[in-house]
C-alpha positions as CSV (number, residue, x, y, z in Angstrom):
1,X,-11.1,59.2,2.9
2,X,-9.9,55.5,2.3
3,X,-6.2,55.2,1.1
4,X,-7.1,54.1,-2.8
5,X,-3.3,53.7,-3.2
6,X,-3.0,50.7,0.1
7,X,-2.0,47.3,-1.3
8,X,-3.3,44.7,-0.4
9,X,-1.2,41.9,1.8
10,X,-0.8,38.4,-0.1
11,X,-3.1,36.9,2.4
12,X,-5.7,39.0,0.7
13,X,-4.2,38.4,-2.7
14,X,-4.3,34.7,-2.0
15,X,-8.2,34.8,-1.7
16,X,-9.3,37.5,-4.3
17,X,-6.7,37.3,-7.1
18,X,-6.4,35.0,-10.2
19,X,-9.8,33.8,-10.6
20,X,-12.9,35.9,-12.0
21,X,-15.9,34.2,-11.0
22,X,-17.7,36.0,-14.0
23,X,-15.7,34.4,-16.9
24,X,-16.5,30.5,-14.6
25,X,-20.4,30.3,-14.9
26,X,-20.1,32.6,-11.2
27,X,-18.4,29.4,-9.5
28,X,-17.0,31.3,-6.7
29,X,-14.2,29.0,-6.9
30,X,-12.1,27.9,-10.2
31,X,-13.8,25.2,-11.6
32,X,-11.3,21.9,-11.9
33,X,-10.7,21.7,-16.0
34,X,-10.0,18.0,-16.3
35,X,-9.4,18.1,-20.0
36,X,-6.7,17.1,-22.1
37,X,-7.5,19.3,-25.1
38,X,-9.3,22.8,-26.0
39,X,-11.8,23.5,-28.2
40,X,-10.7,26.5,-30.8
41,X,-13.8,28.2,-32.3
42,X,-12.5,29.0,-35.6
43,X,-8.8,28.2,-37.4
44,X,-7.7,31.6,-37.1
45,X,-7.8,31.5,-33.4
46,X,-6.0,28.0,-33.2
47,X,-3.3,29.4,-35.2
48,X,-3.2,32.4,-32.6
49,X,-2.8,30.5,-30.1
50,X,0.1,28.6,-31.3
51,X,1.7,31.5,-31.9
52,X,1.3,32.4,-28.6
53,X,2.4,29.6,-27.1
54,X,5.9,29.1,-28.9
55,X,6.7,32.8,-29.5
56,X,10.2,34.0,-27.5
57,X,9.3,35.8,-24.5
58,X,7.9,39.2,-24.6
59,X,6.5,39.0,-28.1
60,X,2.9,38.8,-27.7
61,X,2.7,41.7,-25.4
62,X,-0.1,42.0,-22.9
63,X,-2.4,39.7,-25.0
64,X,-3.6,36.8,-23.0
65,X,-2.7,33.4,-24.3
66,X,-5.3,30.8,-25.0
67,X,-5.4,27.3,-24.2
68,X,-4.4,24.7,-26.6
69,X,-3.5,21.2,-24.1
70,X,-3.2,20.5,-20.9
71,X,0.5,19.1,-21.0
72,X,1.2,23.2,-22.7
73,X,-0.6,24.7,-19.8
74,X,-4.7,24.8,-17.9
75,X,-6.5,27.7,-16.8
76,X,-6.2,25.7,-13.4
77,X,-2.2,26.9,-13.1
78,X,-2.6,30.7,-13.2
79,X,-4.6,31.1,-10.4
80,X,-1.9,29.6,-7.8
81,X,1.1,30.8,-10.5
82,X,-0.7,34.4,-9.4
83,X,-1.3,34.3,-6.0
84,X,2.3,32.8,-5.3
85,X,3.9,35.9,-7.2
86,X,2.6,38.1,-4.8
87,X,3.8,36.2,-1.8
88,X,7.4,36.2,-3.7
89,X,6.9,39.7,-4.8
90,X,7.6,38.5,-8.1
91,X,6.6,39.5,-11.2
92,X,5.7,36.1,-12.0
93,X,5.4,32.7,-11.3
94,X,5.8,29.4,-12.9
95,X,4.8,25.8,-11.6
96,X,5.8,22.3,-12.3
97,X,5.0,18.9,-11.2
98,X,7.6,18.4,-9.2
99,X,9.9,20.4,-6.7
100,X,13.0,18.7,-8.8
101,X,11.2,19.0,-11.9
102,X,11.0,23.0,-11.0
103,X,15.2,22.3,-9.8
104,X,16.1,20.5,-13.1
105,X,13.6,22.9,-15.5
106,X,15.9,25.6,-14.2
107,X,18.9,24.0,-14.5
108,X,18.6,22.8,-18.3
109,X,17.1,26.3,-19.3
110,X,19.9,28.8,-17.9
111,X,23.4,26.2,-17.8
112,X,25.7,24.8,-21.0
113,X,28.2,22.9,-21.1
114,X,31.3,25.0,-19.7
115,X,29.1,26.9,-17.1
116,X,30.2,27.0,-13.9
117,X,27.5,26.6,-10.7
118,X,28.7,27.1,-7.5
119,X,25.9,25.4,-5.0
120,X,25.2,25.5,-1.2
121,X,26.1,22.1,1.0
122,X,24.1,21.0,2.9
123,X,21.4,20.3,0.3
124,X,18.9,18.5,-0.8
125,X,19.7,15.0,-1.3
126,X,18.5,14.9,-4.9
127,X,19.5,18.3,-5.6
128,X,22.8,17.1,-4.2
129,X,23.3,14.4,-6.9
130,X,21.9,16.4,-9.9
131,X,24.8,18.9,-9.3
132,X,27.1,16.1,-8.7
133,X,25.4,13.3,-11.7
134,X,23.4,14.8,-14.4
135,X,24.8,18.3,-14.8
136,X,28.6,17.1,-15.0
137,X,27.9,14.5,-17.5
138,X,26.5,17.6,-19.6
139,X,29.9,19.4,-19.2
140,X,28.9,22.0,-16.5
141,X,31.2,22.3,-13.5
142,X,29.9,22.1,-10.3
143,X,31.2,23.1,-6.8
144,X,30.1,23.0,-3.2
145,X,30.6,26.0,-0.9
146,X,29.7,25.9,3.2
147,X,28.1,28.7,5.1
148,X,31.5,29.7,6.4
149,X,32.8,30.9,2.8
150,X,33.6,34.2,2.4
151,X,33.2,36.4,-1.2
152,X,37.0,35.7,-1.7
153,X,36.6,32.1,-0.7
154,X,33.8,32.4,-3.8
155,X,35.8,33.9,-5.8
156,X,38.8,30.9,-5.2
157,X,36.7,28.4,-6.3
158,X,35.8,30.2,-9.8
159,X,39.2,30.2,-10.3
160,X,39.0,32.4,-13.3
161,X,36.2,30.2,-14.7
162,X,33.0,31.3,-16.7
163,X,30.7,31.3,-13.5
164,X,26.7,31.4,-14.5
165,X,24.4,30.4,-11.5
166,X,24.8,30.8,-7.9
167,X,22.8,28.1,-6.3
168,X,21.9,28.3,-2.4
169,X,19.1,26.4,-0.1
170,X,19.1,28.3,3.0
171,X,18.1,27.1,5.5
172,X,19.5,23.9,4.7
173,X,18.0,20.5,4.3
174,X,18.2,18.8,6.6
175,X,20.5,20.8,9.3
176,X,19.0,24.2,9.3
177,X,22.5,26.3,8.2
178,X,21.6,29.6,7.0
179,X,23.6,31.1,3.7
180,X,23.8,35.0,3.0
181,X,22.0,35.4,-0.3
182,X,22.7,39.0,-0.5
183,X,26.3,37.8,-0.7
184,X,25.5,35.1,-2.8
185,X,24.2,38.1,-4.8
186,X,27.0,40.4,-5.2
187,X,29.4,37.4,-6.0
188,X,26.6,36.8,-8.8
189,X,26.7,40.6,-10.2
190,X,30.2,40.4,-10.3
191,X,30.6,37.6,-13.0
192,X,26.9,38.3,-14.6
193,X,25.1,35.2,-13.0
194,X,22.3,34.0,-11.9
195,X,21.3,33.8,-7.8
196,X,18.8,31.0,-7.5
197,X,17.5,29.9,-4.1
198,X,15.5,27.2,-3.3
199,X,12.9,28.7,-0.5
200,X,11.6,25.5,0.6
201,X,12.2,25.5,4.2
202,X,10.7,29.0,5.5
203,X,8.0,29.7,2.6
204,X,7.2,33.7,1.6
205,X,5.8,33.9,4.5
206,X,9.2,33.7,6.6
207,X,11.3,34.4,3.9
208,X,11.4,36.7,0.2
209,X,15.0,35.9,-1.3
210,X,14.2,37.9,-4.4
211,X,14.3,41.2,-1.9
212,X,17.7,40.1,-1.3
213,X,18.9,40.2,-4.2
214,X,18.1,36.6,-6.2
215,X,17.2,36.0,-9.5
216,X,14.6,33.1,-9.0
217,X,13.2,31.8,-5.8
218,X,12.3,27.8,-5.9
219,X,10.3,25.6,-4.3
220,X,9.6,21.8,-3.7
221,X,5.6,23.2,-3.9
222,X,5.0,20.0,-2.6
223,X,6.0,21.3,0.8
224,X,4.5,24.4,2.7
225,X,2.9,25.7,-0.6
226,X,0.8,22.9,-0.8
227,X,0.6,22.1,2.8
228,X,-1.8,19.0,2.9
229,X,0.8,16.0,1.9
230,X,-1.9,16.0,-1.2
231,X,-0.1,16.9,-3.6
232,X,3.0,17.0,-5.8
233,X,4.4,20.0,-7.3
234,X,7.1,22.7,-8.0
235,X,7.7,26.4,-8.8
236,X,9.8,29.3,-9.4
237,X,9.9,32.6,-8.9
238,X,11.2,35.8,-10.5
239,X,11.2,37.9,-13.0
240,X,8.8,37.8,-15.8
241,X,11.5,37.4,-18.9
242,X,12.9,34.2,-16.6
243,X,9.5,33.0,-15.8
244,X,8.7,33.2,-19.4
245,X,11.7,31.1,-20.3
246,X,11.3,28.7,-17.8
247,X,7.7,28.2,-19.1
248,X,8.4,27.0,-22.4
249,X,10.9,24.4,-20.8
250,X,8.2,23.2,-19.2
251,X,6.1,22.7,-22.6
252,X,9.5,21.3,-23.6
253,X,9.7,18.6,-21.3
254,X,6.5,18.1,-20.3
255,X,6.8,18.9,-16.4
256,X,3.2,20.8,-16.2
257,X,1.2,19.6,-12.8
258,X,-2.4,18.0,-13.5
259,X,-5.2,20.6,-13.5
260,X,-6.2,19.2,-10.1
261,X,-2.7,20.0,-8.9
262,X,-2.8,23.6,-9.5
263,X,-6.4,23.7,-8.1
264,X,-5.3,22.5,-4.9
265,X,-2.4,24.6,-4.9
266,X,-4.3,27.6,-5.5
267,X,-6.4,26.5,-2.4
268,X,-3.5,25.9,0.1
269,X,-1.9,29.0,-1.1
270,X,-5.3,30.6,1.0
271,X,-4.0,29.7,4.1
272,X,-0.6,29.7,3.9
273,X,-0.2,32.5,6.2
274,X,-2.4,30.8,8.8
275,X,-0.7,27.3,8.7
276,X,3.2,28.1,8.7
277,X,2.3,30.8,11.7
278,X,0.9,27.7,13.5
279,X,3.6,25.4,12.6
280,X,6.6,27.9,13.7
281,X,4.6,29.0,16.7
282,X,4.6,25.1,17.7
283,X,8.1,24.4,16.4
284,X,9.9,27.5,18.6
285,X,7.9,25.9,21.5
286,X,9.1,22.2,20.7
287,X,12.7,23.4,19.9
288,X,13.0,24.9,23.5
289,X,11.8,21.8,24.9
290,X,14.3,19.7,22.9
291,X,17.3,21.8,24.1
292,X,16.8,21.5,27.6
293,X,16.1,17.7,27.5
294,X,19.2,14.9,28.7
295,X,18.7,12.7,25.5
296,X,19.2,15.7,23.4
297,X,22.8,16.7,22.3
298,X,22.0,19.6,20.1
299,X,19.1,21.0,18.8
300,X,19.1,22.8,15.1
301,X,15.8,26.0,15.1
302,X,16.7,29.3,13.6
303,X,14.6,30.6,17.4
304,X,17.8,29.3,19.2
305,X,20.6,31.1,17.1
306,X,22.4,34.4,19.6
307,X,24.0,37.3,19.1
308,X,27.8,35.9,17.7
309,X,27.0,32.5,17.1
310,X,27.0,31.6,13.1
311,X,24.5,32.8,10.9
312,X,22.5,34.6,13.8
313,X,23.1,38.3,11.7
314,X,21.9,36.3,8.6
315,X,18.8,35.5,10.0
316,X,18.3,38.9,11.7
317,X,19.0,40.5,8.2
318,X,17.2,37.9,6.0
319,X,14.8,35.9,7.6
320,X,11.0,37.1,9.2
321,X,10.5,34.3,11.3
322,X,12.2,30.9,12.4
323,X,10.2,28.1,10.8
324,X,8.7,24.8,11.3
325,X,11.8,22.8,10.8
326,X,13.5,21.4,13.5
327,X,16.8,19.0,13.6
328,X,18.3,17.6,16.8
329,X,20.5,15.1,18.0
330,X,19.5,11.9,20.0
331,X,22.6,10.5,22.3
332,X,23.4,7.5,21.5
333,X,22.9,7.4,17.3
334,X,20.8,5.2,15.4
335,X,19.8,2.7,17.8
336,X,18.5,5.3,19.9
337,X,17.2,7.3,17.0
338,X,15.3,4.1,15.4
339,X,13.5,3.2,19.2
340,X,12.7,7.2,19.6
341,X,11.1,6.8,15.9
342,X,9.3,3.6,16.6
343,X,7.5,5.0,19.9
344,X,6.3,8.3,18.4
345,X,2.6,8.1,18.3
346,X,1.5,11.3,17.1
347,X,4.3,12.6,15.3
348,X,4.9,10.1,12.0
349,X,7.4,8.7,10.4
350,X,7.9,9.8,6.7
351,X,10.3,12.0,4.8
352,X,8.5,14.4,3.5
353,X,8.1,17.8,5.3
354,X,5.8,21.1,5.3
355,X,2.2,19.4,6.2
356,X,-0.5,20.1,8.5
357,X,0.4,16.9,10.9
358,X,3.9,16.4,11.9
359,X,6.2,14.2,10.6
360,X,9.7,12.9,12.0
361,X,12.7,11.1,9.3
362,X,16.3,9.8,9.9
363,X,18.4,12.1,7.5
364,X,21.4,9.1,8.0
365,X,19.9,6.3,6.5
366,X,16.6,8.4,4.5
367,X,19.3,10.2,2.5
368,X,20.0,8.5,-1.5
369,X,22.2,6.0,-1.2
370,X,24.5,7.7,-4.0
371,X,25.8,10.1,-0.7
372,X,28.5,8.6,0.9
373,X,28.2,8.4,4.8
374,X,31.7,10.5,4.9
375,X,29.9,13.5,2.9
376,X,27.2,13.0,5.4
377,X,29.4,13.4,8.5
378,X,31.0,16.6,6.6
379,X,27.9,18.7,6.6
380,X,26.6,17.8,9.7
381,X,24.3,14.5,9.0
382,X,25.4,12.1,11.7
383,X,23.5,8.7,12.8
384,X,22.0,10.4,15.5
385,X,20.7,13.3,13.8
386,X,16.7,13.6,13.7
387,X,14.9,16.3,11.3
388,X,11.3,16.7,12.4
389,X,8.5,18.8,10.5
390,X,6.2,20.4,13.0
391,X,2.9,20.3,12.0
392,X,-0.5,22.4,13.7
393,X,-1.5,19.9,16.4
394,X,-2.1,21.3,20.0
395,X,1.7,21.8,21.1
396,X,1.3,20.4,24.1
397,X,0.3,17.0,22.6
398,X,3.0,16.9,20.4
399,X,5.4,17.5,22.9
400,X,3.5,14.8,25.1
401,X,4.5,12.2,22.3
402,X,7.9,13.4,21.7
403,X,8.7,13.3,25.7
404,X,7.1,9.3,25.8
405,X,9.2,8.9,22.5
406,X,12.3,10.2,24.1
407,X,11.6,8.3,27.3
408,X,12.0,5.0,25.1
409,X,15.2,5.5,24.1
């Protein structure tokens, strides 16, 4: 007899679930509902929805919600919000138009002023100067912690204080350094915070922080998610009181993606599975290559981290697979680094990550100019430091191009 009680794996859910082809005219896929407003068939109903739409979370039950305008919300959003809950093992999702206007949505909904947020260094550059800008000039406290901090080092920098978020990017952007969110975790339970991670770098597929013990799981959409460089977008993860909360900020502020946005997000969230296995498969390959090669100092993939060097038993306890990010070191610095850049031919230049082709930046001088070159040498960004997104292009091609590239230099 067939096991009724199997569930299904998020590859499946990515292709059957959050669309019903019977409420679209059949369209096998979701229709894209370019519209700024909706159409409410009698006044009772528009006063329903409105309702709906502004009530605190959890009071309109199970009802669904209808659609009132596009800046509020589209049917084109739940689809991918769906299918990226699964992969999260979520119990729901939320996305924005941006990965930092998912990072600032969360921000403004769950800090006041005399919050403390301890945050993970390295990180994102402009995560790195909302923590340091925008959140201080509100009154919250913010403080950096490395990968080498241990609970009581933690619990020295709250010194005492009213601690309310727990924010960690592991790996990091753009050096690869892995941070213990279950750790990150039981600091969080201690004081009654929040654990958010921003999942960027590995995806679901390599990596489920909320398993681990976070709150919300975050990501610059943009990236992996979307997977095409066609698109610009955010979300979060979590549970479905958060979600819910996060939501209205977003009809707040107005940070809700186009209709087209979710509808290509919903498609790429189809073969998520198939493209980061690609990418990582060529980025373990590329990252061996890298580390045996003269012109390379030191070579950054979670595939190269051994028994007792730091963060090997974090990724053995946290992480499914390695990734497509790879970071390295060119001898020489940025000389070398600018004429290894200028020879690629496959690989591109550009700073954004997580696409189907593969793309090379210079951390050093592609970081915002707000981050002084001393914070930059402190958590590991150096002028010869390279951070290259792999992409699904035959591996041996790739490596080809990077070997004429480093040939140049």
């Amino acid at each position: 007899m067939p096991d009724e009680s199997r569930r299904h794996e998020p590859d499946t859910e990515s292709v059957i679930r959050g669309h019903d082809a019977a409420r679209h005219l059949g369209s096998l896929k979701p229709p894209i509902y370019e519209t700024t407003t909706f159409v409410f068939e009698t006044a009772e109903e528009g006063k329903r929805f409105f309702e709906q739409a502004y009530a605190p979370p959890g009071a309109i039950g199970e009802e669904e919600a209808g659609y009132i305008y596009s800046r509020l919300d589209s049917p084109n959003l739940a689809p991918a919000e769906t299918r990226l809950a699964v992969w999260e093992e979520a119990e729901d999702a939320v996305i924005f138009s941006s990965g930092m206007g998912a990072i600032t949505s969360v921000l403004l909904t769950f800090l006041r002023p005399g919050d403390v947020v301890l945050y993970s260094m390295p990180t994102y550059g402009g995560t790195s100067t909302l923590m340091k800008g925008l959140l201080t000039d509100f009154g919250v406290t913010t403080r950096a912690f490395r990968s080498s901090a241990s609970l009581d080092d933690l619990e020295m920098l709250i010194a005492g204080d009213r601690l309310t978020m727990v924010y960690v990017e592991t790996p990091a952007n753009p050096t690869n350094e892995l941070f213990d969110i279950a750790m990150a975790a039981e600091l969080a339970d201690r004081h009654r915070a929040l654990v958010v991670v921003d999942n960027t770098f590995l995806s679901p597929v390599w990596q489920k922080p909320l398993v681990h013990g976070a709150d919300l799981s975050l990501h610059s959409a943009t990236k992996f998610l979307g997977g095409h460089s066609d698109l610009t977008a955010g979300a979060v993860c979590g549970g479905s009181d958060d979600v819910e909360h996060l939501r209205r900020t977003r009809y707040e502020i107005g940070t809700t993606p186009s209709p087209s946005t979710g509808w290509l997000l919903g498609r790429s969230l189809e073969t998520l599975r198939l493209r980061v296995t690609q990418q990582t498969s060529n980025a373990t390959r590329i990252a061996s290559f890298l580390a045996e090669h003269e012109k390379v100092s030191r070579v950054s993939h979670l595939s190269l981290l051994e028994p007792g060097e730091p963060g090997y038993e974090v990724y053995r306890r946290q992480c499914l697979g390695p990734g497509a990010m790879v970071s390295f070191e060119i001898v020489g610095g940025e000389p070398e680094c600018f004429r290894f850049l200028d020879a690629m031919e496959i690989v591109r230049l550009a700073t954004s990550l997580g696409g189907t082709e593969s793309l090379a930046s210079h951390p050093w001088t592609m970081s915002p100019p707000t981050v002084p070159d001393a914070d930059k040498h402190s958590i590991g960004v150096t002028p010869g430091l390279i951070r290259l997104s792999v992409g699904i292009e035959d591996v041996a091609d790739l490596i080809v191009d990077l070997e004429r590239a480093l040939f140049k230099v």
